[in-house]
C-alpha positions as CSV (number, residue, x, y, z in Angstrom):
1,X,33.8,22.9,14.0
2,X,36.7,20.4,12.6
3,X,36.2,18.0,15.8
4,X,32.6,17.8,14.6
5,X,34.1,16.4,11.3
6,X,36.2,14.4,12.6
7,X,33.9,12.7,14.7
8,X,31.4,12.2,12.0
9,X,34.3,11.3,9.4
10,X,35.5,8.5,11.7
11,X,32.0,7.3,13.0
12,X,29.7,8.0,10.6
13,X,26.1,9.8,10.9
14,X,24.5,9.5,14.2
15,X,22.3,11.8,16.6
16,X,23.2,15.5,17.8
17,X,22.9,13.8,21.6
18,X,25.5,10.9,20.7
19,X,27.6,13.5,18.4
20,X,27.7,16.6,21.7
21,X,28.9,13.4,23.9
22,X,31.6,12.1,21.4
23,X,32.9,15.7,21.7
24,X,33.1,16.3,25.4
25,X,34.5,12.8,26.2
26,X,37.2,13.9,23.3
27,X,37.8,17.0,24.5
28,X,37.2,17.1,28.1
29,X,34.6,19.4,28.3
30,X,30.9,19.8,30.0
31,X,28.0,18.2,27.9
32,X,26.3,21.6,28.2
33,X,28.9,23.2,26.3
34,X,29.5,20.6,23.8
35,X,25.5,20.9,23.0
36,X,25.8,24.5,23.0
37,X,28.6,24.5,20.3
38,X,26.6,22.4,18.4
39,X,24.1,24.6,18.4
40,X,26.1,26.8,16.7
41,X,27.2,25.1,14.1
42,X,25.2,25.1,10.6
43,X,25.5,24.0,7.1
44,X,28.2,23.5,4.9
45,X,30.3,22.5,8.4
46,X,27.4,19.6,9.1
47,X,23.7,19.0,8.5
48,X,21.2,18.2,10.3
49,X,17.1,16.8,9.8
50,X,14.6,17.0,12.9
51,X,12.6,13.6,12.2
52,X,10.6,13.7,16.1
53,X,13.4,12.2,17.6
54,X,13.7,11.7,21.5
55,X,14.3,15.2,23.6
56,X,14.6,17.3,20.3
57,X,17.7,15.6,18.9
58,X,18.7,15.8,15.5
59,X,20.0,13.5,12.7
60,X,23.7,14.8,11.9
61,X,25.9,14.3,9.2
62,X,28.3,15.8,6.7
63,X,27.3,16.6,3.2
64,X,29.7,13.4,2.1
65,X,27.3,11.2,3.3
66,X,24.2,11.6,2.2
67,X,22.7,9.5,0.1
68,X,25.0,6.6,1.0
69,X,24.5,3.3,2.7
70,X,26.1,4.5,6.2
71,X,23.8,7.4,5.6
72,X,20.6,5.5,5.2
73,X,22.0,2.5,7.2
74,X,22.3,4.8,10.6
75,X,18.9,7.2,9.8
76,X,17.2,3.7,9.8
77,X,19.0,2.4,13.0
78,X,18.4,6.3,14.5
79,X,14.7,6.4,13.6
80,X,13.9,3.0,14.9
81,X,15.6,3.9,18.6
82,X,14.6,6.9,19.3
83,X,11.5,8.4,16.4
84,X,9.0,5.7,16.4
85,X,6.2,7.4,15.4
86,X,8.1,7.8,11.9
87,X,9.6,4.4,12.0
88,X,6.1,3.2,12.6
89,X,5.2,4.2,8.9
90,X,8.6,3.1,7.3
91,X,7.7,-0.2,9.2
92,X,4.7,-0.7,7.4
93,X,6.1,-0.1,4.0
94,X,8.9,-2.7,4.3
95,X,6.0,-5.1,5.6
96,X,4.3,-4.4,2.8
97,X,7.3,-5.1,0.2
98,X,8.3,-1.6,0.0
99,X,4.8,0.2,-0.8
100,X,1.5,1.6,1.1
101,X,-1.6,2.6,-0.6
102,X,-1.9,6.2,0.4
103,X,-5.3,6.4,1.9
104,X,-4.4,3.4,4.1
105,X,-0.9,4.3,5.5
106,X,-2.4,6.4,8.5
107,X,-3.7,3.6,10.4
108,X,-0.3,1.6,10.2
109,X,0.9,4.3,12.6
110,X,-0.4,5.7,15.9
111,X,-0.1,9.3,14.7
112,X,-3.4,10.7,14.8
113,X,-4.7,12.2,12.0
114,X,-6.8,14.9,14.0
115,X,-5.7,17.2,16.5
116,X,-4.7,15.5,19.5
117,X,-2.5,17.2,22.4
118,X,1.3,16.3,22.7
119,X,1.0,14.3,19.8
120,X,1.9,15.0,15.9
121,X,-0.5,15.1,13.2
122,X,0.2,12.2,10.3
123,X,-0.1,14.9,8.0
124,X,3.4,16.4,9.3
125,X,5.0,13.1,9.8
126,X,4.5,11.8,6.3
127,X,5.1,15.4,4.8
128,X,8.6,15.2,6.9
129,X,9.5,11.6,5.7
130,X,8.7,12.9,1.9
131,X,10.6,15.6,2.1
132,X,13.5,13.8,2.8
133,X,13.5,10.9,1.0
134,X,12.5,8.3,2.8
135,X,9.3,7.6,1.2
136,X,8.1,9.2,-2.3
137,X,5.3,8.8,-4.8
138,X,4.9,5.4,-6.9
139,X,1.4,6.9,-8.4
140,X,-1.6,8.6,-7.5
141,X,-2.5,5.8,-4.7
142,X,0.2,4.7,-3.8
143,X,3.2,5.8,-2.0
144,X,6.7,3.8,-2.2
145,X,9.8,3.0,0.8
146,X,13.2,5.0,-0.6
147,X,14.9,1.3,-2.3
148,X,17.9,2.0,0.5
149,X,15.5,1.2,3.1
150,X,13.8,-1.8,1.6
151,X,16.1,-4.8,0.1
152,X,12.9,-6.7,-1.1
153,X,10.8,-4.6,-2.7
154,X,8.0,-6.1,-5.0
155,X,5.1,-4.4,-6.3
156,X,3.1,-7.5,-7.7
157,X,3.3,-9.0,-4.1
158,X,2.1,-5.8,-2.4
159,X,-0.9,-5.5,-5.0
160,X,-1.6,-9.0,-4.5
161,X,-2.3,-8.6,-0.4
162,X,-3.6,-5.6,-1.2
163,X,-6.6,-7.5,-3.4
164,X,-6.8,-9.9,-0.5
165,X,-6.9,-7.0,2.4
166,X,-10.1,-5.7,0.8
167,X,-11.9,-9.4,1.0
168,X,-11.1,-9.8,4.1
169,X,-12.1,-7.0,5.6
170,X,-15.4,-6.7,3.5
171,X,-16.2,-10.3,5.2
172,X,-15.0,-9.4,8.4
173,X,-17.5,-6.4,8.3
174,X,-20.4,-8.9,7.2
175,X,-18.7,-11.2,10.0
176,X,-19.4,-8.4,12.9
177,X,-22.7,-7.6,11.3
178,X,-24.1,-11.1,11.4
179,X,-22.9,-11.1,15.2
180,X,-24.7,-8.1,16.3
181,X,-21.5,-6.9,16.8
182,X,-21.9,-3.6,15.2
183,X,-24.6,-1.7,13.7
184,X,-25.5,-2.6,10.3
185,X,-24.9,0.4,8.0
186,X,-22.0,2.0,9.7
187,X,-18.9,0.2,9.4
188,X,-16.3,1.7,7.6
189,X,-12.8,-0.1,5.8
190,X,-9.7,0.5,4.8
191,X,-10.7,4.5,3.6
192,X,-9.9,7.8,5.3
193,X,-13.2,7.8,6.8
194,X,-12.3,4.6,9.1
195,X,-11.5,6.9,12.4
196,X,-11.7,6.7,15.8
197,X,-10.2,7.9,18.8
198,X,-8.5,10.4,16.2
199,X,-6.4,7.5,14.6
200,X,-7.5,6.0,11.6
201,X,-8.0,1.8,11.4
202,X,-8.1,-0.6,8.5
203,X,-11.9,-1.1,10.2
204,X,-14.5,1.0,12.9
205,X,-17.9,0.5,13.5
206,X,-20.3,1.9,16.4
207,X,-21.6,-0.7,18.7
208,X,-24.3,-0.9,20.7
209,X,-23.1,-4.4,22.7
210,X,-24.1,-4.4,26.3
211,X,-21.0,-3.6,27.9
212,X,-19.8,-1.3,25.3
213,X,-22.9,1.1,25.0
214,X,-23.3,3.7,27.7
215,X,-26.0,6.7,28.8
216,X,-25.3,10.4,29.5
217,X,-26.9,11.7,32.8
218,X,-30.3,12.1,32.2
219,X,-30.1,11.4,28.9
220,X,-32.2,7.9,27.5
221,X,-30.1,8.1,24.1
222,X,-27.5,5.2,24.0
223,X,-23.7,6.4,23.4
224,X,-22.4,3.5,21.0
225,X,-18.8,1.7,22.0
226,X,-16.9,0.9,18.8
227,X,-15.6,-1.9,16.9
228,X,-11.8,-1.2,15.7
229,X,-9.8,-3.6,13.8
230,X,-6.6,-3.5,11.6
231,X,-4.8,-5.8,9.5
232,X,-1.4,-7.0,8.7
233,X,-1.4,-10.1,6.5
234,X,1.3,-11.6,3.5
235,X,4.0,-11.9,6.0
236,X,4.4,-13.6,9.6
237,X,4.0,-10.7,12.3
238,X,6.4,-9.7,14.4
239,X,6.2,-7.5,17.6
240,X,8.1,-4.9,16.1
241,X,5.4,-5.2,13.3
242,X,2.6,-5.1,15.9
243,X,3.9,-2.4,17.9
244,X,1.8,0.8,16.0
245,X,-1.3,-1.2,17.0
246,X,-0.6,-1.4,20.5
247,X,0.4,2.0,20.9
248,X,-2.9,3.1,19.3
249,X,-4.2,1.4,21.8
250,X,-2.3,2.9,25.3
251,X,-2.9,6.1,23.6
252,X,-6.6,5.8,23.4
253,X,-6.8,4.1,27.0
254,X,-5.4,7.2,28.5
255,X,-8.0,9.8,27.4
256,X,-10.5,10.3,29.7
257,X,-13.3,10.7,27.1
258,X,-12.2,7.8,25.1
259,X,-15.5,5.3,24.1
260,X,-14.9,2.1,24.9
261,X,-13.5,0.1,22.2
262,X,-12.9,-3.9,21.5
263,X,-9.6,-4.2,19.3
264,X,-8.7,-6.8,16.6
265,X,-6.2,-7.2,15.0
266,X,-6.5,-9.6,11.4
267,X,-3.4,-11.5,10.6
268,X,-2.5,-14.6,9.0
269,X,0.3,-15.6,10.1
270,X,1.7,-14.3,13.9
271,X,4.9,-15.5,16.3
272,X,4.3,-16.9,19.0
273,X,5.9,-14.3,21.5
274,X,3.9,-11.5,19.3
275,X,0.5,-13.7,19.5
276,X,1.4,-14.0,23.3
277,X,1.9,-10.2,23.9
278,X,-1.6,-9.2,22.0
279,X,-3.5,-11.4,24.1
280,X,-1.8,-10.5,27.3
281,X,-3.4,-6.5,26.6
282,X,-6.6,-7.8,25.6
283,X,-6.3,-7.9,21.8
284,X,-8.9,-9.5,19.8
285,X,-6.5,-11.8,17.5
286,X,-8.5,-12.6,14.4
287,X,-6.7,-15.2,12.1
288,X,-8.6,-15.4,9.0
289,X,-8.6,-19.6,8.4
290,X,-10.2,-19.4,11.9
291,X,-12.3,-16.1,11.2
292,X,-13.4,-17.5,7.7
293,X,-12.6,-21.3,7.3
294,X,-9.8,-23.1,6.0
295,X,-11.4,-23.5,2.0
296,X,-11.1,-19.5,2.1
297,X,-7.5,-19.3,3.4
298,X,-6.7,-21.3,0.6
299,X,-8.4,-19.6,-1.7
300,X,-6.9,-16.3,-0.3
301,X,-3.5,-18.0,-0.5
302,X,-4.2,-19.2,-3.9
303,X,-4.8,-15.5,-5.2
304,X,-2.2,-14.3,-3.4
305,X,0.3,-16.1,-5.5
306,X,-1.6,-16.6,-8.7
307,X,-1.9,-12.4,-8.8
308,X,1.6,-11.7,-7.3
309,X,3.3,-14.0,-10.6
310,X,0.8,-13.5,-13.2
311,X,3.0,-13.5,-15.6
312,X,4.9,-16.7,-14.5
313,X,2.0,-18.9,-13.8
314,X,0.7,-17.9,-17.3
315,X,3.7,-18.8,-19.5
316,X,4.1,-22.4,-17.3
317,X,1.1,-23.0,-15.3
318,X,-2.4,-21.5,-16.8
319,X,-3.9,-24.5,-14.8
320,X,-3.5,-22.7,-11.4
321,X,-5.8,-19.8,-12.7
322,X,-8.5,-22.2,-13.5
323,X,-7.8,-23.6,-10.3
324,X,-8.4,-20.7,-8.5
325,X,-12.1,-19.8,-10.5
326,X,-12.9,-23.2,-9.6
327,X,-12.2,-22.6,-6.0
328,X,-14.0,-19.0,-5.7
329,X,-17.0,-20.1,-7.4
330,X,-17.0,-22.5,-4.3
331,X,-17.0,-19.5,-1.8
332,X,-19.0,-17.4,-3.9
333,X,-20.7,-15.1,-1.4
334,X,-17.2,-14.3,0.3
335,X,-15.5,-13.8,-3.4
336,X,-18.1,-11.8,-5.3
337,X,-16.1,-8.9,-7.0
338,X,-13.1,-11.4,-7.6
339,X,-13.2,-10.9,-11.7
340,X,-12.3,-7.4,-11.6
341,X,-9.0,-8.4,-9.4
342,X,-8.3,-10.8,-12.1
343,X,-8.8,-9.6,-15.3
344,X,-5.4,-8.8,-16.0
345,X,-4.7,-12.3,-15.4
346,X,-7.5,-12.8,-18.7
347,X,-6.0,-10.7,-20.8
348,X,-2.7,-11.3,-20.6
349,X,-3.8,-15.0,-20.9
350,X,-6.1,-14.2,-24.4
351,X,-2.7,-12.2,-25.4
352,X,-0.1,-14.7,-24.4
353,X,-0.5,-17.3,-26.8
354,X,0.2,-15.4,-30.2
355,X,3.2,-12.4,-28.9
356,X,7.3,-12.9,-28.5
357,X,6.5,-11.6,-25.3
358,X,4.4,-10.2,-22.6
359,X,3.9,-9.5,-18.8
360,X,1.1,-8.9,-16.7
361,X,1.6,-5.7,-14.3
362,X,4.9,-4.4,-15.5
363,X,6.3,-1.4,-13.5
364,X,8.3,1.2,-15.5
365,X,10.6,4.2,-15.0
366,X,10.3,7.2,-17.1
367,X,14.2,8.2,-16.1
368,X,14.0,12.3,-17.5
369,X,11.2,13.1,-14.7
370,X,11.5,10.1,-12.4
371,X,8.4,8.8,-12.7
372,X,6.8,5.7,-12.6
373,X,3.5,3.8,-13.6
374,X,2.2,0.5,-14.1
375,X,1.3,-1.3,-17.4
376,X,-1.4,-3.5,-16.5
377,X,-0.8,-5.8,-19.9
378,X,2.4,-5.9,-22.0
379,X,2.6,-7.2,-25.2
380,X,5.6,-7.8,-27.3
381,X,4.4,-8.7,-31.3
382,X,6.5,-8.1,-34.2
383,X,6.3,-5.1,-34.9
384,X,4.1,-3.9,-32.5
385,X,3.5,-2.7,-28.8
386,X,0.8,-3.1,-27.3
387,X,-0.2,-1.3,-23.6
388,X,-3.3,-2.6,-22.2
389,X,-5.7,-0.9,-19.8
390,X,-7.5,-3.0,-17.6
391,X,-11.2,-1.9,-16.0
392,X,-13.2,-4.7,-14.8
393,X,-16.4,-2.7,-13.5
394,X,-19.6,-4.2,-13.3
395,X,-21.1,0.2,-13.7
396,X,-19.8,2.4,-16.6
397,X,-16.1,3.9,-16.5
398,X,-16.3,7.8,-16.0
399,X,-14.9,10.5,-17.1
400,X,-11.8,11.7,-14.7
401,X,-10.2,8.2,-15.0
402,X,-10.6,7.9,-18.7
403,X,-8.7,11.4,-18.3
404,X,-6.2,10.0,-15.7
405,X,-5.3,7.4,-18.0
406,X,-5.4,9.2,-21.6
407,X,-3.0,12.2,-19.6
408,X,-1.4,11.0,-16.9
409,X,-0.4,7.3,-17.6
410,X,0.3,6.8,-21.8
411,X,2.5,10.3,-21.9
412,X,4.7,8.5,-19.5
413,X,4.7,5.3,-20.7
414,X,5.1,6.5,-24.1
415,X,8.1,8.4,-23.4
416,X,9.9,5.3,-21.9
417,X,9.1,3.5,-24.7
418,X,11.3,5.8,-26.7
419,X,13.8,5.9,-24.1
420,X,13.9,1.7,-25.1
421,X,16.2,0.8,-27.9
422,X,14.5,-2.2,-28.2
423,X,11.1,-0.5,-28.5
424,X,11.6,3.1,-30.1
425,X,11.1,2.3,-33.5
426,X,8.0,-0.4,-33.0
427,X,4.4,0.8,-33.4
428,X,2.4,1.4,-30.5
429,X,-1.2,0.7,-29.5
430,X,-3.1,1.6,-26.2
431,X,-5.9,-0.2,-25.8
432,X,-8.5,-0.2,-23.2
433,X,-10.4,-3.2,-21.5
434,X,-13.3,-2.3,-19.9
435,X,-15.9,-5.3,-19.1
436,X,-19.0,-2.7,-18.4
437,X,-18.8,0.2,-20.7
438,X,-18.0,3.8,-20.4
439,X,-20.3,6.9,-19.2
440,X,-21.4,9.1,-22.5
441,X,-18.6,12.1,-21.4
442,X,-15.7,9.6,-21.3
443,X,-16.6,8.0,-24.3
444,X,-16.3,11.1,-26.2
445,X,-13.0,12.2,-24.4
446,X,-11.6,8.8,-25.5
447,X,-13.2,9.6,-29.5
448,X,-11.5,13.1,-29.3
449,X,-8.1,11.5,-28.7
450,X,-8.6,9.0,-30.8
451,X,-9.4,10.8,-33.5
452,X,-5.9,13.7,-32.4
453,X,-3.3,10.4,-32.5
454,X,-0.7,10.2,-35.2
455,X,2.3,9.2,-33.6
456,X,0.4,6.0,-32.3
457,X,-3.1,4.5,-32.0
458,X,-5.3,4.1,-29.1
459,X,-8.2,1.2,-29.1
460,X,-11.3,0.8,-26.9
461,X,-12.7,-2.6,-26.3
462,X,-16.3,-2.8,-24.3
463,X,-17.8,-5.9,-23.1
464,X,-19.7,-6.6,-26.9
465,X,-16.1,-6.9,-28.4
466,X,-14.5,-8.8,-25.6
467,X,-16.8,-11.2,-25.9
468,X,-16.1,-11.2,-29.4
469,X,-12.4,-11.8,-28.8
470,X,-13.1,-14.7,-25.9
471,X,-15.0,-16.3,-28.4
472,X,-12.3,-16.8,-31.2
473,X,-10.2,-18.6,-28.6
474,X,-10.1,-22.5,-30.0
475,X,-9.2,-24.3,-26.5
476,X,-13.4,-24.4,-25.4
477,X,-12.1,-25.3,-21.7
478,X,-10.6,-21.9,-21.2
479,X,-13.2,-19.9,-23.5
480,X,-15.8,-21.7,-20.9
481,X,-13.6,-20.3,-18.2
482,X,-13.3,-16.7,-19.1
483,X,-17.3,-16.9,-20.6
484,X,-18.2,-18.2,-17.3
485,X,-16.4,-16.2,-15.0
486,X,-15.7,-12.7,-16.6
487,X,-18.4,-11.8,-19.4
């Protein structure tokens, strides 16, 4: 039991296979008998975690080391080598600036999320990486990359491309559509319900192409091929990046009752050796400024950056937000839904010019229960806080996410802002935007609490007294803007 510690003393966590070979080169012995000692061993002496690592190996270390950087520094370098089914969806995280909306995550691995022989459910593998630390809950949608594992995490840069993922692959599913490519009412995006094969894509749609459509014996009903397409866009893309998308793809080519299939995958930016290994298996590479145009890359660029530093380009360049309207209402039939990805951007605007201090989609940690949400508006006044909820629907707010936000999002907040020195003693407002209105149940939720509040206030604002609010702004070229484009 000592050599075992010793061995992982001088060298650090590593895998049971490495660890039973360290011993029998130290002590002369047979590799079987090394493995079978290890076998025996069990906690306090070391610890081991079973991540679906090569021929049933295990992740060993002592108790010492967990949680530190060797720790996460080798399970990293371990899962990589030898578990890449799990490093598949700690991949995508760290593409994604440390964060993964949860019904999305599935398809940036090739673990299928139905019951597939000799391979493991998704379901397991993200339970397994939960439960030990490697990724954890940001919110209800959203799960986040353990901060060991991730040196540039930024949640304003995930949210941005993940506002730009959903236009792209609404257009791409009007693009396929307008090709004949797939059927007309049956393409599905970036949900749980995009499946195929098993695995679940950013994008699947039945087609009925020659080629891809096929008979049953004796049978004059068409069998449908399918569309499939994912996405990885905000960064250039790398083969490692690539690589859950390719095996997704040798997985489905070896079942014998596989449909036939045309892949794309949607990218903005690829290297060359990655673009040049995609084509060589028959990828469909779709890069949006030549799926789309080069007006709507820009544009997509454009709100990239104008949502992923709100707050900057408010305080020192308001110009570039008008710059952006002015360019969507140039692609309006790609762009329709934009004002609801931007209406933070509004109110933090209408807000900015009379606080001490605000910022648009500030992240905070309630530090007693370890949890975090995200304050879509935060304003700074005298004496007063204000927390701004942000609903840009064009059909009435209903009653569960009036209820998420009235008891799952100010409780928390509330209780870091008395966890704030600076803050504590300030009074505090919630107030919620909503540019539609709400249904009849939610609106009398919101009264009831309304009416229960002592300890702070909470305000409702529909689209009659937004308007209201827009109007009192004296500089007419940004009321026009916000008039125009959002009421």
């Amino acid at each position: 039991m000592q050599d075992f510690q010793r061995i992982l003393k001088k060298h650090g966590p590593m895998l049971s296979g490495r660890l039973g070979e360290e011993l029998a080169n130290k002590e002369g012995i047979s590799l079987v008998a090394a493995r079978q000692r290890l076998c025996r061993t069990s906690p306090p002496t070391i610890r081991k975690i079973a991540l679906g690592f090569k021929n049933n190996q295990s992740f060993v270390y002592l108790q010492e080391h967990f949680n530190s950087s060797s720790y996460w520094n080798a399970m990293q370098r371990t899962l990589k080598k030898s578990s890449k089914a799990y490093y598949a969806l700690l991949n995508s995280c760290v593409f994604h600036f440390g964060f993964a909306k949860k019904s999305q995550l599935a398809a940036y691995g090739f673990s299928p999320v139905k019951n597939l022989t000799r391979h493991l459910r998704y379901s397991s593998i993200i339970g397994d990486l939960q439960t030990n630390s490697l990724i954890g809950e940001f919110d209800d949608e959203t799960f986040e990359i353990n901060d060991k594992l991730c040196m540039q995490k930024n949640y304003r840069q995930f949210k941005a491309i993940e506002i730009a993922k959903t236009h792209i692959m609404k257009n791409f599913h009007d693009w396929v559509r307008n090709l004949n490519l797939a059927s007309y009412k049956t393409g599905k995006y970036l949900a749980k319900l995009a499946e195929f094969g098993k695995f679940q894509w950013a994008f699947t749609s039945p087609s009925y192409l020659t080629g891809l459509k096929k008979w049953r014996s004796g049978d004059k009903t068409p069998l449908p091929g399918f569309i499939v397409a994912d996405i990885l866009i905000g960064q250039q893309v790398k083969e490692i990046d690539a690589d859950f998308f390719l095996q997704k793809i040798d997985i489905l080519q070896k079942q014998t009752n596989a449909r036939p299939f045309i892949p794309f995958l949607i990218c903005d930016n690829v290297e060359e050796a990655t673009f040049k290994r995609l084509k060589s298996r028959g990828v469909a590479i779709g890069r949006v400024k030549e799926l789309f145009g080069t007006s709507y890359a820009q544009a997509l660029e454009l709100l990239i950056k104008t949502v992923a530093n709100a707050t900057e380009i408010v305080k020192t360049n308001p110009d570039q937000f008008i710059e952006l309207c002015d360019k969507i209402a140039t692609l309006d039939d790609t762009f329709k839904n934009m004002k609801g990805d931007l209406f933070e951007f509004v109110v933090g605007y209408f807000y900015s010019r009379g606080s001490q201090g605000f910022e648009i989609g500030k992240v905070i940690l309630e530090r007693e229960k370890n949890e975090k949400r995200e304050i879509d508006v935060f304003v700074k006044e005298r004496d007063l806080l204000r927390v701004v909820e942000c609903k840009a629907y064009n059909s009435p707010v209903g009653e569960e996410e009036v209820r998420k936000w009235l008891t799952r999002k100010i409780p928390v907040i509330r209780k870091w802002v008395l966890s704030q020195d600076e803050y504590k003693k300030m009074d505090l407002v919630f107030e919620l935007w909503c540019t539609s209105d709400l249904e009849q149940d939610a609106l009398e939720l919101l009264k009831r609490h309304i009416r229960s509040r002592r300890r702070y206030k909470i305000k409702y604002l529909n689209q009659s007294a937004i308007t209201k609010k827009f109007r009192s702004i004296r500089d007419k070229k940004s009321r026009d803007l916000l008039m125009r484009y959002f009421i």
